[in-house]
C-alpha positions in Angstrom: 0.0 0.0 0.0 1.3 3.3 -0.7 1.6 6.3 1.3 2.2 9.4 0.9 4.1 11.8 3.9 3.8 15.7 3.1 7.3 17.3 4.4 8.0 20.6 4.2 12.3 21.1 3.7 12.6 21.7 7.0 10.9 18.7 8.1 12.9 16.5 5.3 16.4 18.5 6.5 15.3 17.0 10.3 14.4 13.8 9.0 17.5 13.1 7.1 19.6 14.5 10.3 17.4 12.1 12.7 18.2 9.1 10.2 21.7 9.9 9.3 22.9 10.1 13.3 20.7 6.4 14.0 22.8 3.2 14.3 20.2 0.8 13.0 19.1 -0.4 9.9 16.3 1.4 8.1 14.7 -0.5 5.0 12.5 3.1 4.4 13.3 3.6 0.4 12.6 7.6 0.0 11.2 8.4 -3.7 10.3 12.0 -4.7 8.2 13.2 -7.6 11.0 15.4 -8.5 8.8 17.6 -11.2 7.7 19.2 -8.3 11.0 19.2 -5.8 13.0 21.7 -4.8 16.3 21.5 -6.3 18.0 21.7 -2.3 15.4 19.1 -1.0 16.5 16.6 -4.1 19.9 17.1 -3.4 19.5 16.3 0.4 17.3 13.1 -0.5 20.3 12.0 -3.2 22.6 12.5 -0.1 20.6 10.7 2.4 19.7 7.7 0.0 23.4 7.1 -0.3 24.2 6.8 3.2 20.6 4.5 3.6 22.8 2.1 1.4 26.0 2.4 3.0 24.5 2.2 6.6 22.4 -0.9 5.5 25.5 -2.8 3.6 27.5 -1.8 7.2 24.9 -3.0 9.7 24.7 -6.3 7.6 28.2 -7.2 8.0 29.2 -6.1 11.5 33.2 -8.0 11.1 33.3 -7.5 8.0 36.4 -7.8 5.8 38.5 -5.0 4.0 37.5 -3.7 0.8 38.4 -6.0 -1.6 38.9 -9.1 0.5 35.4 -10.2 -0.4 34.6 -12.2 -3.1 33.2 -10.7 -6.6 29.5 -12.6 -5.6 29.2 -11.2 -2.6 30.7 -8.1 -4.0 28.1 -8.0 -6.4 24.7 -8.9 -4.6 26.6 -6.8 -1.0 25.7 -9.8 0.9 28.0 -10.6 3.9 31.3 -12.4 3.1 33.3 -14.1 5.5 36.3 -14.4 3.3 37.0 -18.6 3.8 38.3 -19.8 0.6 37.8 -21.3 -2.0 34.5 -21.3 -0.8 32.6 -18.7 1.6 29.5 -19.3 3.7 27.6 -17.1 1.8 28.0 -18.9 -2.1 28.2 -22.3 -0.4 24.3 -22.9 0.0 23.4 -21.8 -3.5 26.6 -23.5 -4.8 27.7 -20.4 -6.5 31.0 -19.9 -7.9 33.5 -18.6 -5.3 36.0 -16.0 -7.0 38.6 -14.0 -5.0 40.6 -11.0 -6.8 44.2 -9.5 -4.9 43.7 -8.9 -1.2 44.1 -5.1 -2.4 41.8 -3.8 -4.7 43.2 -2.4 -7.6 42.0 1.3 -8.6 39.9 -0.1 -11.7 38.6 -2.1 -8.5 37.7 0.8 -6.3 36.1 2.2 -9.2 33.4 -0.3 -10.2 32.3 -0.6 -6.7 31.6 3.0 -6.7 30.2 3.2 -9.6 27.8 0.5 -8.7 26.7 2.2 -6.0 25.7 5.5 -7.8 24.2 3.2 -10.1 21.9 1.8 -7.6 21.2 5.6 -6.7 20.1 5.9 -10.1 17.8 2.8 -10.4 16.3 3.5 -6.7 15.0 6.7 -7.9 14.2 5.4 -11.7 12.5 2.9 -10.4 10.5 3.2 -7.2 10.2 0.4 -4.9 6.0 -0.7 -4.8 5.9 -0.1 -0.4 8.1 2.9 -1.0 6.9 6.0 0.9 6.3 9.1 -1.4 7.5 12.6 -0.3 5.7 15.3 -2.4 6.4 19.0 -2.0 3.7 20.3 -0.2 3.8 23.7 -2.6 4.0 21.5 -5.3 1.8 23.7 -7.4 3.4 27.3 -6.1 7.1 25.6 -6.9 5.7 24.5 -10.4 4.3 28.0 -11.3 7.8 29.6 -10.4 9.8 27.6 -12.5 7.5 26.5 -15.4 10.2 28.6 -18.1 13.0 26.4 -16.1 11.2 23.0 -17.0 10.7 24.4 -20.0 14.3 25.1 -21.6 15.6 23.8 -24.6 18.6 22.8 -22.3 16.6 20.5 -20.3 14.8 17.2 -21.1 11.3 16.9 -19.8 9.8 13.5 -19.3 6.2 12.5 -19.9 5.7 11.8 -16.2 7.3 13.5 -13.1 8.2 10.6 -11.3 11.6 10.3 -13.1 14.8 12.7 -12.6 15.7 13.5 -16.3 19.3 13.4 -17.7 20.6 17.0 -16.6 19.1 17.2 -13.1 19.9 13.8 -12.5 23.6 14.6 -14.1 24.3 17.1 -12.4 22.9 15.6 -8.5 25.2 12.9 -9.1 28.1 15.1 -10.1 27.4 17.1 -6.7 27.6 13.3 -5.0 30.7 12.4 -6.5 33.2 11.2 -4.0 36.1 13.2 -4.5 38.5 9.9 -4.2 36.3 8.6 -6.9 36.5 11.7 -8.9 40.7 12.1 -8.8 40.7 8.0 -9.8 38.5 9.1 -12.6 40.2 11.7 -13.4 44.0 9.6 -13.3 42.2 7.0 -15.5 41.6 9.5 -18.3 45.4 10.8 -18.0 46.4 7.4 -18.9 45.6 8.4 -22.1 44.7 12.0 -21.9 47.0 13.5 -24.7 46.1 11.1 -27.6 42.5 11.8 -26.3 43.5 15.3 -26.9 43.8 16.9 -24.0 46.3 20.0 -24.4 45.8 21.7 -20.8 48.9 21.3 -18.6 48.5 18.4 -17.0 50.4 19.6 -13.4 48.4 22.9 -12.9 45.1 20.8 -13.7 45.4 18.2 -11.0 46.6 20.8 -8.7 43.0 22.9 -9.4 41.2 19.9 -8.9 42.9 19.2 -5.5 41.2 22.3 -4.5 37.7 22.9 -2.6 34.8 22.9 -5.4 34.0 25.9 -3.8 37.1 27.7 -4.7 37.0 29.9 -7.7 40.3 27.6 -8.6 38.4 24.5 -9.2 38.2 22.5 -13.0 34.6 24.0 -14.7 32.2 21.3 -14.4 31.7 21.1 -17.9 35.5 20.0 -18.5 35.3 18.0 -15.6 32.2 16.4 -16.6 33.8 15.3 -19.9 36.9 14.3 -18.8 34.6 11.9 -16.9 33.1 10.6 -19.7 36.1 9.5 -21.2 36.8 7.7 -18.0 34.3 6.1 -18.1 34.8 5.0 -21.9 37.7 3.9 -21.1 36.7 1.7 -18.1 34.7 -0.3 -20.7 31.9 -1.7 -18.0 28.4 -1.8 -18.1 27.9 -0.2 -14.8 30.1 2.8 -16.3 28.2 3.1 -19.7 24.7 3.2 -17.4 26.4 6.7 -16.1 27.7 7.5 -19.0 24.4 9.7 -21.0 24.2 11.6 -17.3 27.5 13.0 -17.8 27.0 13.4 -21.3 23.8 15.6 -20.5 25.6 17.4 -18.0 28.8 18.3 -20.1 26.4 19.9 -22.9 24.5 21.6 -19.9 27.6 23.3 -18.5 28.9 24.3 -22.3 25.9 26.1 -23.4 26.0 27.8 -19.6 30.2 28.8 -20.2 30.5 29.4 -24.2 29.7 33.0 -23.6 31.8 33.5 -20.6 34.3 36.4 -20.4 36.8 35.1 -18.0 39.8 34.0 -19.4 40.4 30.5 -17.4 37.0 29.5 -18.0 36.9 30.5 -22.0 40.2 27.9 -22.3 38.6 25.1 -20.0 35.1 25.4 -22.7 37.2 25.2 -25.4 39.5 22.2 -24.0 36.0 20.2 -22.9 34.6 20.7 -26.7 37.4 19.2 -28.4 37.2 15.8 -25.6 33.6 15.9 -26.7 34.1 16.4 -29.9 36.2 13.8 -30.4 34.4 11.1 -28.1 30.8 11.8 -29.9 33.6 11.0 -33.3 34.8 7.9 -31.9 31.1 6.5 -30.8 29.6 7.1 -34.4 27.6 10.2 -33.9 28.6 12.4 -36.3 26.4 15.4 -36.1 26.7 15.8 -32.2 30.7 15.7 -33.1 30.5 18.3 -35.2 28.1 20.8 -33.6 31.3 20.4 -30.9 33.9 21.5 -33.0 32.1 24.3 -34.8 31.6 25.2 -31.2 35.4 24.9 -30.5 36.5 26.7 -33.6 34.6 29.8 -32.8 35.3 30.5 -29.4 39.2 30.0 -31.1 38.2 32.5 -32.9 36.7 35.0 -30.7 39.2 34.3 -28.2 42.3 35.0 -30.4 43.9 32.1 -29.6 45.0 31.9 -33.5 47.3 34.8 -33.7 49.6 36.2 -31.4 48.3 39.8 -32.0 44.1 39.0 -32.4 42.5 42.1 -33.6 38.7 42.8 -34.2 37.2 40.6 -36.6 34.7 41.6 -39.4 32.7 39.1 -40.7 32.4 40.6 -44.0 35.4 40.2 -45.3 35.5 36.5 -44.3 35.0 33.9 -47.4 34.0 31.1 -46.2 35.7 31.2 -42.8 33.6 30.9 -39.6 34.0 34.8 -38.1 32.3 35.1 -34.7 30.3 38.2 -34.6 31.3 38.8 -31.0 34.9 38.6 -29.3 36.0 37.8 -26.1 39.4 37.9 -26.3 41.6 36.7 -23.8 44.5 38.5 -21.7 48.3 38.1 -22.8 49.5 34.9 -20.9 51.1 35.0 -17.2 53.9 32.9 -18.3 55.6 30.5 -21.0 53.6 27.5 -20.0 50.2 29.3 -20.2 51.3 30.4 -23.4 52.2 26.9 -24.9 48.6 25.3 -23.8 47.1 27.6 -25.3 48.9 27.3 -28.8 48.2 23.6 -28.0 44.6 24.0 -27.5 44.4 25.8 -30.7 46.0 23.2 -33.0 44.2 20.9 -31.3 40.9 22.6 -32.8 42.7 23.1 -36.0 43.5 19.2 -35.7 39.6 18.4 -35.2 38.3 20.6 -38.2 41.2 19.2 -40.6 40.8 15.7 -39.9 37.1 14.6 -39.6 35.6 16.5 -42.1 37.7 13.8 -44.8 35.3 11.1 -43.1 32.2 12.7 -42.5 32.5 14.8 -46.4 31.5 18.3 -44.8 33.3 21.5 -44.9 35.9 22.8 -42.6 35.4 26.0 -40.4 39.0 27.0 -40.3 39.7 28.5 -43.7 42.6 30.1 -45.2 40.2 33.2 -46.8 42.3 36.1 -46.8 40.7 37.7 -43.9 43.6 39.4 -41.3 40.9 39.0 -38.4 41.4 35.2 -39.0 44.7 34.7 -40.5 46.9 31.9 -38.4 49.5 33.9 -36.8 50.6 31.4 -33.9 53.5 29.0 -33.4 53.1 25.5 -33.9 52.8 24.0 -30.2 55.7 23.1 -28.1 55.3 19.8 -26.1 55.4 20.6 -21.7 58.6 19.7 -21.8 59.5 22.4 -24.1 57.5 24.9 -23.0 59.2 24.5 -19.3 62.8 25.8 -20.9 60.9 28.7 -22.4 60.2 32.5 -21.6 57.4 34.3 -23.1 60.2 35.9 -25.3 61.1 32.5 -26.9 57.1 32.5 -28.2 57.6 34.7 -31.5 55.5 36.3 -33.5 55.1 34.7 -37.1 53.8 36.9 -39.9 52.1 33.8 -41.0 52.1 30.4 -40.1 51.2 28.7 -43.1 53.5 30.9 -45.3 56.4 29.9 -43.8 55.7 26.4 -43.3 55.4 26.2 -46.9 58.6 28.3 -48.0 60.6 26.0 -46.0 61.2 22.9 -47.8 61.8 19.9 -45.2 64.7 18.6 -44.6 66.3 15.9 -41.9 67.7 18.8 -39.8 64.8 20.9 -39.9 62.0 18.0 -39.1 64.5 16.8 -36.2 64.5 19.4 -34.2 60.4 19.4 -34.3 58.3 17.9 -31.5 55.4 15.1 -32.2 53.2 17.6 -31.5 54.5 20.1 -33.7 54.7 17.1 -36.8 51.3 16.7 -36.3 49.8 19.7 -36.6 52.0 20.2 -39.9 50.2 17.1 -41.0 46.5 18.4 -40.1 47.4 21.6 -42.0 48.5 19.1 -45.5 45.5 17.5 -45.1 43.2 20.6 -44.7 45.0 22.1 -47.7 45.0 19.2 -49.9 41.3 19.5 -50.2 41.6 23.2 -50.9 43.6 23.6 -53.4 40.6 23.0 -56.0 39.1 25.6 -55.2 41.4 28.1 -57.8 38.8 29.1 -60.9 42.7 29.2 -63.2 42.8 25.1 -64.2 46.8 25.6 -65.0 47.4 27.6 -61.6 45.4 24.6 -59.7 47.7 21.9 -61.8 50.7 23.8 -60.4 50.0 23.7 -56.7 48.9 20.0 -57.0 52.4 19.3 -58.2 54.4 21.7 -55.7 52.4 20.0 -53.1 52.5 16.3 -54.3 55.9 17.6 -54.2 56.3 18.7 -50.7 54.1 16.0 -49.0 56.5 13.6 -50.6 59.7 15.4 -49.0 57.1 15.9 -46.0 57.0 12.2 -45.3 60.7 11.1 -46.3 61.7 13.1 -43.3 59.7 12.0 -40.8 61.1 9.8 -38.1 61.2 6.0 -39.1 59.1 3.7 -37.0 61.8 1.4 -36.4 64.0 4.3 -34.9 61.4 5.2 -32.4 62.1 1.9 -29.8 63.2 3.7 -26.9 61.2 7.0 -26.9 58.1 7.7 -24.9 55.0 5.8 -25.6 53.0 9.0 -26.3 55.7 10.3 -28.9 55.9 6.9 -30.6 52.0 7.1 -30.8 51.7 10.9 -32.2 54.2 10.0 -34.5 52.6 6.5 -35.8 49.3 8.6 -36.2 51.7 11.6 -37.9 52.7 9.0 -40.8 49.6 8.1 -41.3 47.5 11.3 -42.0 51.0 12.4 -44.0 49.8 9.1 -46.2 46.4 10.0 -46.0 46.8 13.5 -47.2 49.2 11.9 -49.9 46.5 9.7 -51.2 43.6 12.4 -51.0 46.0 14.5 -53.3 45.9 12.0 -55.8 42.0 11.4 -55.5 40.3 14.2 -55.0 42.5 15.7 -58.4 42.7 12.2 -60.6 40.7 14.2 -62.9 43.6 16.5 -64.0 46.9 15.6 -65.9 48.5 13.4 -62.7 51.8 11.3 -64.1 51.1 7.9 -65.1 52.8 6.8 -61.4 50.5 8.2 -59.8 48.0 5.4 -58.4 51.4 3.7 -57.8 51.9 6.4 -55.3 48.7 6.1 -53.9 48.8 2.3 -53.1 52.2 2.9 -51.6 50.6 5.3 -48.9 47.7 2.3 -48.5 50.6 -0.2 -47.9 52.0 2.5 -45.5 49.1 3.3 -43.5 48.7 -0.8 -43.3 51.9 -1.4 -42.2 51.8 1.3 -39.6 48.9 -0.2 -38.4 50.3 -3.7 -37.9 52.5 -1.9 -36.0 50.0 -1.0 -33.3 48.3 -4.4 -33.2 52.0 -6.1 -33.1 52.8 -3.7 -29.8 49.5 -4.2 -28.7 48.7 -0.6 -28.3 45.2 -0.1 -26.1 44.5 3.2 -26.8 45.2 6.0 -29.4 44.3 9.2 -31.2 40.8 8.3 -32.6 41.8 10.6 -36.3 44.2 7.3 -37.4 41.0 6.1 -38.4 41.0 9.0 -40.8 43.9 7.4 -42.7 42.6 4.0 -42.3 39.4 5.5 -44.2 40.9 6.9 -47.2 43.3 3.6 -47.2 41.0 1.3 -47.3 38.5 3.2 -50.0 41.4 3.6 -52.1 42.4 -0.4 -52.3 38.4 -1.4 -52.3 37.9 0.7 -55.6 41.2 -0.4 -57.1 40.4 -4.3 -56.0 37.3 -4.7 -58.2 38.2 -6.0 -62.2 40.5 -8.2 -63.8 43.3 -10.1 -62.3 46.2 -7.4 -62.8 48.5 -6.8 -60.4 47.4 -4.0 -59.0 44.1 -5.5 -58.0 45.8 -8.3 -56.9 47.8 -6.1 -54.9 44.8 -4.3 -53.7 42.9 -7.4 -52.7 45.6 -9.2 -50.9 45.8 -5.6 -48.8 42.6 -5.3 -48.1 42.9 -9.2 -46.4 45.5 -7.9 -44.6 43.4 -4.5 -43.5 40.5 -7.0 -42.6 42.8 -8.8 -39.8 44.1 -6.1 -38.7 41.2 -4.1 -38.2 39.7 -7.2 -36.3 42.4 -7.4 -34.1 42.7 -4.1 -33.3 38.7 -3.9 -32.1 40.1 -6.4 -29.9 42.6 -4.8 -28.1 40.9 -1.0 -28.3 37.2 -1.9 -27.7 36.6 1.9 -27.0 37.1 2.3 -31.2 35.0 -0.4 -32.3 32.3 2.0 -33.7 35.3 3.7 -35.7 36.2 0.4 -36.3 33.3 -0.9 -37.7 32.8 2.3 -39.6 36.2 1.0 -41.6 35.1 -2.8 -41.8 32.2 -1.1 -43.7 34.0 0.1 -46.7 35.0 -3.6 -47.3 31.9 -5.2 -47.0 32.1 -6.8 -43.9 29.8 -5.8 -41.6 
């Protein structure tokens, strides 16, 4: 039967202070009918329904063991374990299987258990218990005429019935619950990985902000913090972790539409640093048009903010061809220091990066273009790595005239690419690929047959410089990585060259070249699997795209060699793309997207 108790938030506050303080077990499930909560009496009933569950777990196993020492059944149904091996008292009657783990629970450990138990958070109020008691808001109807244009955003989902927290106020209570033990273990997880994920930020300062109170001006914005908890959570690879993450996902989006028109400086460069993570994860998971409503969103506040020249001035959208000119600029203060200066030229070839790259998969036009416009012309250095930018003064960042204009008037050369970072190499890479599909654009036929060949020319020399893979043994894994993925887009771009213009007068060598790059971007990829990399930067599948379209429409015909040499490749690609999924199961949507192109899924 149910019933229903009318509190007033007073009356709940006391009640949760009266339960909270009592030893005993209470079996009381609390459900609120949060359409018509207040937002502080749904955050106090999120807080007391957590410690409900811990205080009934406790009182049900009065010795019990240390965390971890249980074994995973017990673990999983939080029954009382008394830790006799190989089999407990508790699995022994229902002759369950009896599995122990490490006496110390590993972090990934830790994790899942807290993650469970937000997840049972979730279900509890999801999914109301039938002799659960109902708290309604006595004002129910007052609260609901104050905050009907609330309920109402387009920011927040409204569900049919008000018995169910949607995604952003359910997002952001269990963002506010978030143990902060759990949160730096979520956040350490992503920084296994966090640079080929793209995150530019330095990684020192950030941990030391997020070491802070959350009250403290200091702290990481939630909506960078919120993403680089999805990514966590990607990686972690669970079910328990996927349940959470579409409540993080609803908060991110909340706090970026809250902070893209922010003016302060620190908060401008953590937006812009959580739209490329969530850019590039909505990329990896197959959902294209959320990924790119991210990146437009990173490349104008890029834009606004100056962070693509070192002297920004006023920009006026009518001179801009093509080009994505914000109508309204915020930008930012001259940098404190060297190291402020570097993340940010990092941040912003990391959103030059994102518009380069995907637009080759998803066929849609860039937002960074080269239109002639000073108010958008690329004026910054290429970025310098942390380690780089720690034996730097704000002197040692130069101005440059123009970034791309130089890049090009240089032709490389083994000293010149040496003395280049991974980070630096790959931007140069994003920028041939960008161009590559530019370059059409001339109206002159015999001025557009020129570039092609200066830069079929250059991207040749480009790539004959870079640093061999088999030189690479004994530098850091991240370098290796950037670099692997460097090569690759360097062979992409090579092969788009060739594609995008096969129309015009190429030399007869010219699909020779391009299956050359395919067998490069293969072997590069064997590479990975053979070193059994888990994780790295989602835009190789870029390369792996314009590979494996290249040797699928040269495999088809007679017997010649080259589809012979095509169709023994694509085998090859096949395997290796299967074995990959296998040991990066976050990419098996880009994966799959690949597997595609040959027919195989």
């Amino acid at each position: 039967m149910e019933r229903t108790i009318f509190l007033t938030c007073s009356q709940f506050t006391a009640f949760t202070t009266h339960h909270s303080r009592k030893n005993c077990s209470t079996h009381i499930r609390l459900t609120l009918r949060t359409r018509h909560i207040h937002p502080e009496l749904a955050r106090n009933f999120i807080r007391m329904e957590a410690l409900m569950f811990q205080q009934e777990n406790e009182n049900f196993m009065d010795d019990r063991l240390q965390r971890g020492e249980a074994c995973l059944p017990c673990r999983r149904r939080k029954t009382k374990c008394d830790g006799v091996r190989p089999i407990c008292k508790a699995c022994r009657p229902g002759n369950r299987l009896c599995k122990y783990t490490s006496a110390r629970p590993v972090s990934t450990q830790y994790l899942e258990d807290e993650i469970s138990q937000l997840h049972f958070c979730i279900h509890e109020l999801e999914e109301p218990a039938r002799d659960a008691v109902i708290l309604q808001d006595p004002y129910a109807a007052y609260s609901e005429a104050q905050t009907t244009s609330e309920f109402h955003s387009p920011h927040v989902h409204q569900h049919s019935t008000g018995d169910v927290l949607d995604s952003d106020s359910l997002g952001r209570a269990i963002s506010l619950h978030m143990n902060h033990h759990v949160s730096s273990m979520l956040v350490a997880k992503f920084f296994e990985h966090g640079e080929l994920l793209g995150f530019c930020l330095d990684k020192s300062r950030f941990i030391e902000q997020h070491h802070v109170q959350t009250s403290n001006p200091g702290f990481s914005h939630t909506a960078l913090l919120s993403t680089i908890y999805i990514w966590a959570l990607r990686i972690l690879n669970s079910s328990a972790s996927f349940r959470l993450l579409p409540l993080y996902i609803a908060e991110a989006t909340r706090a970026l539409t809250n902070a893209r028109d922010s003016s302060d400086p620190r908060t401008r460069v953590q937006t812009i640093q959580a739209e490329v993570l969530l850019a590039i994860f909505f990329y990896s998971n197959g959902r294209i048009v959320e990924g790119q409503i991210h990146s437009a969103g990173a490349v104008n506040m890029v834009l606004s903010s100056g962070l693509h020249c070192t002297n920004p001035i006023s920009a006026d959208s009518s001179s801009g061809s093509g080009n994505m000119v914000p109508t309204t600029t915020f930008l930012l203060p001259q940098p404190c220091d060297a190291a402020e200066a570097a993340e940010r030229t990092r941040l912003f070839w990391a959103v030059y990066s994102l518009d380069a790259c995907w637009p080759v998969v998803t066929r849609s036009p860039s937002k960074l273009r080269d239109s002639g416009n000073p108010a958008t012309t690329i004026t910054i250095p290429w970025p310098a790595s942390t380690d780089e930018c720690q034996s730097m003064n704000l002197g040692g960042m130069h101005a440059i005239n123009n970034t791309f204009q130089e890049f090009y008037a240089n032709r490389p050369s083994p000293q010149s690419v040496c003395g280049m970072s991974s980070s630096t190499l790959r931007a140069q890479t994003s920028v041939l690929l960008k161009h590559v599909t530019e370059l059409g654009e001339s109206e002159n036929a015999d001025d557009t047959q020129r570039k092609i060949r200066d830069m079929a020319r250059f991207i040749s020399s480009f790539i004959s410089n870079l640093p061999s893979v088999s030189a690479q043994s004994d530098v850091e894994s991240v370098v290796l990585l950037t670099n692997l993925v460097t090569r690759s887009l360097a062979h992409a771009a090579e092969i788009q060259l060739h594609l995008v213009y096969r129309d015009l007068a190429f030399s007869p060598g010219s699909l020779t070249v391009c299956i050359n790059s395919a067998l490069a971007i293969l072997s590069v990829m064997e590479d990975i699997i053979m070193e059994e990399r888990d994780c790295i930067d989602p835009a190789i599948v870029v390369a792996w795209t314009v590979a494996a379209k290249l040797l699928v429409s040269n495999g088809r015909g007679e017997g010649s060699p080259v589809t012979r040499t095509c169709n023994s490749a694509s085998s090859r690609f096949i395997s290796s793309l299967t074995a990959f999924m296998r040991i990066c199961p976050m990419m098996e949507t880009l994966v799959q997207s690949v597997l595609e192109i040959f027919g195989r899924i």
